[in-house]
C-alpha positions, 0 to 999 in steps of 0.5 A: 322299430317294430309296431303292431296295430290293431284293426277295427272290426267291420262288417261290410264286403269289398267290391271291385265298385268300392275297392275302385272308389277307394283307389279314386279316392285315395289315402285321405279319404274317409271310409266307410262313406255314409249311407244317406246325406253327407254327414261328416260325424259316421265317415270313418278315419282315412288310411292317411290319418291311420298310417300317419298315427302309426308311425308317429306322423312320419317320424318312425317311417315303416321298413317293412310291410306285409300286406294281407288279404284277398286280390280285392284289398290287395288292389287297394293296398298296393295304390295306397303305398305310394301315398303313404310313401309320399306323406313319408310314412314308409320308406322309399325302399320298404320291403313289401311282402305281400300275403294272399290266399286261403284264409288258413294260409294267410294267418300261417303266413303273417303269424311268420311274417310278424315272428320274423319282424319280432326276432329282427327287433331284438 
């Protein structure tokens, strides 16, 4: 099964500091981190819990994943997949198409990626 999530807007630069802090932290993590004293009510969702959510708790693992993004995300992207095979959310043998480079390039290329995964649904 085919699904499509949204993502939220945000407003904060990737850093190697942070990508490599998230990398640490892994896929139960909660991001963004806050600013100031520990305050568990302005931590975000971890990618665990979204993954999670998306494919109904495991019960509809993932096929098929693109990954789009800059070298930075990319980097995280690729540590998280094993966690998230791990919690059974994506499929041991998954197809992984990974999508990077100019921004133009890279909507051409997942506008492609999602109109092939809608033709494999039908």
């Amino acid at each position: 099964m085919s699904q499509i999530a949204e993502i939220e807007d945000y407003d904060a630069r990737l850093t190697r500091d942070l990508a490599d802090r998230m990398i640490a932290g892994g896929v139960t993590t909660r991001w963004p981190r806050p600013p100031g004293p520990r305050r568990p009510d302005t931590y975000g969702m971890h990618p665990g819990a979204e993954i999670a959510s998306i494919t109904r708790y495991a019960s509809e693992p993932m096929e098929d994943v693109a990954l789009a993004g800059g070298h930075l995300y990319l980097d995280v992207m690729h540590a998280f997949l094993e966690g998230f095979r791990a919690m059974g959310a994506i499929e041991p043998e998954a197809r992984i198409v990974e999508i990077n480079g100019p921004i133009g390039l890279m909507r051409r290329r997942l506008r492609a990626w999602l109109l092939e995964e809608r033709g494999r649904a039908q």
